[in-house]
C-alpha positions in Angstrom: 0.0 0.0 0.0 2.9 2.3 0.5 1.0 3.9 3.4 3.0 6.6 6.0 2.6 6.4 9.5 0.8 9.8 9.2 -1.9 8.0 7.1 -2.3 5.6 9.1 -3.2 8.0 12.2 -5.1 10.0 9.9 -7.7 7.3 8.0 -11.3 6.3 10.3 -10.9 2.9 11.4 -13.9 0.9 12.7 -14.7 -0.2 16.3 -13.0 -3.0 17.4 -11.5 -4.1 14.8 -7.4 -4.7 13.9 -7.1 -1.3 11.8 -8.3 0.2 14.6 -5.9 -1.3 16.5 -2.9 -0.2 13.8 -4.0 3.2 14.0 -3.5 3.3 17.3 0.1 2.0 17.2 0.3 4.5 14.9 -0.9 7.3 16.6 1.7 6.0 19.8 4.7 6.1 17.4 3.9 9.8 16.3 2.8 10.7 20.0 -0.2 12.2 19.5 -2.1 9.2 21.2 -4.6 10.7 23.3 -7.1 7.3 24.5 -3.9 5.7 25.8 -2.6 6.0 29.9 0.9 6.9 29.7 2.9 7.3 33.1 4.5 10.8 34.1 8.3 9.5 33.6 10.8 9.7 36.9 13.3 12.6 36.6 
């Protein structure tokens, strides 16, 4: 497909299925996750 990991975060993926779940790798990768819990990091 050629696809960027940009298109992946950007495209609608249905409910629950495994797109959805690449889009949210996708969106981790990038950092723009917002659905996911991630921990305050020790300084």
């Amino acid at each position: 497909m050629g696809a960027a990991i940009r298109d992946l975060t950007d495209a609608i993926h249905p409910h629950p299925t495994l797109s959805e779940t690449l889009g949210a790798a996708a969106e981790v990768q990038l950092g723009t996750a917002t659905d996911l819990y991630r921990p305050k990091r020790k300084k």
